[in-house]
C-alpha positions as CSV (number, residue, x, y, z in Angstrom):
1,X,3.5,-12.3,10.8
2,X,4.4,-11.9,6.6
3,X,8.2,-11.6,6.4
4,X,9.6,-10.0,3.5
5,X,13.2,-10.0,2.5
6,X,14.3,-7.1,0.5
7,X,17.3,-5.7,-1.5
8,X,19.4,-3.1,0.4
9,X,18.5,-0.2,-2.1
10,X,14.8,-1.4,-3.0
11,X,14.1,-0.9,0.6
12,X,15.8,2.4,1.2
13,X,13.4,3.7,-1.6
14,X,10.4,2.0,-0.3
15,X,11.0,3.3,3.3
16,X,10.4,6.7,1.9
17,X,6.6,5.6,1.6
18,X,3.7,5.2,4.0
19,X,3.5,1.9,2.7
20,X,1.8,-1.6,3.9
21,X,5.2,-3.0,4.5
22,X,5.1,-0.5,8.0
23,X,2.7,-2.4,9.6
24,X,2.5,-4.3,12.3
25,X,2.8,-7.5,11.3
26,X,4.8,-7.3,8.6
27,X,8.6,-7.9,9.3
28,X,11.2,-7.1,7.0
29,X,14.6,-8.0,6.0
30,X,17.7,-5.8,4.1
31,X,19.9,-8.2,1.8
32,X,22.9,-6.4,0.3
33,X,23.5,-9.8,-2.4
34,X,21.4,-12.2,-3.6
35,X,23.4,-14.5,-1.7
36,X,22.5,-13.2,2.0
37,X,18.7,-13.1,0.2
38,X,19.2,-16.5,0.1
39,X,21.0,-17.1,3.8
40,X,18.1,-14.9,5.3
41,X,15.6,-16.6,3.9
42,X,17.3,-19.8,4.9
43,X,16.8,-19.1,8.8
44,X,13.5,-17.1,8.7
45,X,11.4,-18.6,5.7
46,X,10.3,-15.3,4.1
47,X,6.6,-15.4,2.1
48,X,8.1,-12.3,-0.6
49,X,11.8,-11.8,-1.9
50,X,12.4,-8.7,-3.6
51,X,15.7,-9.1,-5.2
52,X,18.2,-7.3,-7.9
53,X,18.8,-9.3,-11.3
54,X,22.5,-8.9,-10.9
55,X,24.5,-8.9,-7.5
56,X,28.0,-9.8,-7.1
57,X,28.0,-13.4,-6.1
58,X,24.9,-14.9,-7.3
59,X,22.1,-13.5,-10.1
60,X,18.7,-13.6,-10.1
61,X,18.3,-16.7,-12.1
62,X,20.6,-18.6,-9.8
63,X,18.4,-17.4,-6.6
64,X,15.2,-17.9,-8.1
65,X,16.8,-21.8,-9.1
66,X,18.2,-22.9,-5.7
67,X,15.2,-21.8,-4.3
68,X,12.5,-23.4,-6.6
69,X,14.4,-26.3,-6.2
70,X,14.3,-26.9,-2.3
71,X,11.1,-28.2,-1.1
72,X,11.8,-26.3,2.2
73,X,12.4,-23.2,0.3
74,X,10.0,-23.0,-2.8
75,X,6.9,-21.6,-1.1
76,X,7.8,-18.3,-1.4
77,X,7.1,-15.4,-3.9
78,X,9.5,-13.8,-5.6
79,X,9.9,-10.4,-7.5
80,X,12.8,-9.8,-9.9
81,X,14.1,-5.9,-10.1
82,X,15.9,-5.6,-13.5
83,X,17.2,-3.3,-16.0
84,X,14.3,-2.0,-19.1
85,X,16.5,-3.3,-21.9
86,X,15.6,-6.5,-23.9
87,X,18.6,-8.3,-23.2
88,X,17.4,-8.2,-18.9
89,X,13.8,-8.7,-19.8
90,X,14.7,-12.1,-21.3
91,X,16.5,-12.7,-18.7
92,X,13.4,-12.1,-16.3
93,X,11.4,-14.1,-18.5
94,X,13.9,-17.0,-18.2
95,X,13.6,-16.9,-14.0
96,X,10.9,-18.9,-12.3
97,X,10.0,-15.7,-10.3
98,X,6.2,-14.9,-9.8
99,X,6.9,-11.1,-11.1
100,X,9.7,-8.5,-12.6
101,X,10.0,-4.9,-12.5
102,X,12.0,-2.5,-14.2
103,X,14.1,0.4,-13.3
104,X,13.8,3.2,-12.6
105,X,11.0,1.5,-10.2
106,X,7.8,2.7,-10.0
107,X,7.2,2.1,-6.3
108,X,3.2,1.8,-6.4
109,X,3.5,-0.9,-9.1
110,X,6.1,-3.0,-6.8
111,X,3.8,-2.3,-3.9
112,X,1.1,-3.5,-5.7
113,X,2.8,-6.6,-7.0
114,X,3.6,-7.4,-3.0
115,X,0.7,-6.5,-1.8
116,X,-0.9,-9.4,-4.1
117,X,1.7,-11.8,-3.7
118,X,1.2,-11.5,0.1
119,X,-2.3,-12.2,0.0
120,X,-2.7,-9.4,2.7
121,X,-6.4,-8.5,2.8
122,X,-6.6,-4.3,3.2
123,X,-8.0,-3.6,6.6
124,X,-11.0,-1.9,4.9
125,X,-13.7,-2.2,7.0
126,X,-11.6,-1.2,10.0
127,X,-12.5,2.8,10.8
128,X,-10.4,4.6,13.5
129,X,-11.5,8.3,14.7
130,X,-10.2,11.2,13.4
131,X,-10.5,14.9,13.4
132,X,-9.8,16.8,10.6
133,X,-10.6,19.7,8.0
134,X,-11.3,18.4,4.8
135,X,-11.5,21.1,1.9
136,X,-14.2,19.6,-0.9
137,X,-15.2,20.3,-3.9
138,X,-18.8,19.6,-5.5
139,X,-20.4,19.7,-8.6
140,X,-17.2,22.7,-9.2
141,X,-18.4,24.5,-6.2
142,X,-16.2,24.2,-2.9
143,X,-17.0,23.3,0.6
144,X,-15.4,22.8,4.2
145,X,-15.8,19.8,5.9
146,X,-15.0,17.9,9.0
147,X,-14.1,14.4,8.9
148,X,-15.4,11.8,12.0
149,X,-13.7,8.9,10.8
150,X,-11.8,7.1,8.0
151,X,-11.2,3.7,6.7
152,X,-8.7,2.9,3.7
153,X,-12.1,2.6,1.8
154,X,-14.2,5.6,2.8
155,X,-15.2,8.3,5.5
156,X,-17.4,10.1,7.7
157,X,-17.7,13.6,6.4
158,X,-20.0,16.5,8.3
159,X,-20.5,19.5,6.4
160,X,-23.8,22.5,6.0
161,X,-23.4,21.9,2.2
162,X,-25.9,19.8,0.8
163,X,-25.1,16.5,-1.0
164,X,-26.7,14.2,-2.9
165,X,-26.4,10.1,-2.6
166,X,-24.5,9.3,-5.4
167,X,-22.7,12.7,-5.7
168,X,-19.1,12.9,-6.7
169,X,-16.9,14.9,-5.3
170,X,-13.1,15.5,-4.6
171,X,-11.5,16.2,-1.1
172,X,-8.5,17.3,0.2
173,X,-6.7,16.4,3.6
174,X,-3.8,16.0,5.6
175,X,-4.0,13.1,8.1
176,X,-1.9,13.2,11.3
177,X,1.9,13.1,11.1
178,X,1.2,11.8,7.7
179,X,0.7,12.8,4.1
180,X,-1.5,15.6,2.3
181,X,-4.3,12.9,1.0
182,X,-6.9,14.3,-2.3
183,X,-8.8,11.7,-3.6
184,X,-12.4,11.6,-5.4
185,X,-14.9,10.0,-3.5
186,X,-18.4,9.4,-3.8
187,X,-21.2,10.1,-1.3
188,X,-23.2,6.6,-0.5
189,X,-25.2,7.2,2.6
190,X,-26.7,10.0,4.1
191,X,-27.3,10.1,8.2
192,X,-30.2,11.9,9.9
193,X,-29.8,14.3,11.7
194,X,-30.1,13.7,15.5
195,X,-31.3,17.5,16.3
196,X,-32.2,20.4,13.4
197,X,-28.9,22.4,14.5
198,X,-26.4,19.1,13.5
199,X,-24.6,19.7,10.6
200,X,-25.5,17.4,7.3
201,X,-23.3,14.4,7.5
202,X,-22.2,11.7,4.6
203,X,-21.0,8.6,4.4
204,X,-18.4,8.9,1.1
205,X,-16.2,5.9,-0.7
206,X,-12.9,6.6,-1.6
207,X,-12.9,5.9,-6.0
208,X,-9.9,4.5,-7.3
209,X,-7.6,5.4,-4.7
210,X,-3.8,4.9,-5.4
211,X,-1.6,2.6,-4.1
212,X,0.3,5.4,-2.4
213,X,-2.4,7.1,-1.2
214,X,-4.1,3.7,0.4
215,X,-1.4,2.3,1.7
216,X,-0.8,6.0,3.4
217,X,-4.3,6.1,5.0
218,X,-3.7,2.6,6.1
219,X,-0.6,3.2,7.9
220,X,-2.7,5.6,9.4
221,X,-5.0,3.5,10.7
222,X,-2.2,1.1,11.6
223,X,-0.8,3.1,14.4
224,X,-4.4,3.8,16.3
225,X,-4.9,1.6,18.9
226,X,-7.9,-1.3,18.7
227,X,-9.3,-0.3,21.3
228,X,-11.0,2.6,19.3
């Protein structure tokens, strides 16, 4: 179990995502001061802080001190939230956090930078059934599709339109109670047909999906049961 303590209003934005900080075995924590940051973490021992520069009480610098000084308390990451001014910055610069970012915040670089500092290893290989339309696009020519199955890094796709290994192309989905997904993916592996009446299907790799967009699809596959 990661634990993760949090500013009050950095977590209200992030809750608005299908982030990785919904799963499972994550466990987080809302600080309204840098002060409770500090008491929380006291009791629980967080691995990430995600605190504010300036609370009333304490400041980032003075958090990121107490804690880098107490050998029961040091081995955790931290990730400053500060203002885009120089004045902040050098500020930032001056704490012995392991990351800053600025506001207004970009919520996949913060995820990002959390998702590293956690060390949490994306349950890519991990593919969980599904049953959905996917509306492709080919060499500029569209297709329907059906997708089996899906991964954060890739999916089952059956469709009558021909494809290539090493094909491009860009699809379009919406995954179950979740978000509308398009992502460019490229076709890897081509299955045989079992009888001459099956429909083609592909094996396709996600390309450079987002942080949103891959930690959406891995909620996703978050809330399927093992079993599968």
């Amino acid at each position: 179990m990661k634990k993760v303590i949090l500013a009050e209003d950095i977590k209200a934005v992030l809750e608005k995502e299908q982030s990785f900080l919904k799963r499972s075995d994550i466990k987080t924590f809302a600080a309204s001061t840098n002060e409770q940051a500090l008491a929380i973490h006291r009791a629980e021992k967080a691995d990430l802080i995600i605190a504010n520069l300036d609370t009333p009480e304490m400041s980032g610098e003075m958090l990121t001190s107490l804690i880098r000084e107490d050998n029961e308390l040091c081995k955790v990451s931290l990730i400053i939230v500060c203002a885009n001014n120089e004045s902040d910055l050098k500020r930032c610069l001056q704490c012995r956090a392991n990351a800053f970012v600025t506001v207004p915040i970009n919520n996949a670089v913060l995820l990002q930078e959390a998702h590293q500092l956690l060390h949490i290893a994306p349950r890519k290989l991990l593919r969980v059934p599904l049953g959905i339309k996917i509306f492709g696009t080919a060499k500029d020519i569209p297709f329907i599709g059906f997708g089996e199955n899906i991964s954060v890094s890739g999916m089952l796709l059956h469709s009558d339109t021909l494809l290539s290994e090493g094909d491009t192309i860009i699809c379009a989905f919406y995954l179950p109670d979740s978000k509308h997904i398009t992502a460019s993916a490229e076709v890897i592996r081509i299955l045989e047909k079992e009888t001459e009446h099956d429909t083609n299907c592909y094996g396709i790799k996600f390309i450079d999906l987002s942080i949103e967009l891959s930690s959406a699809i891995e909620a996703f596959v978050e809330k399927v049961p093992l079993k599968w």
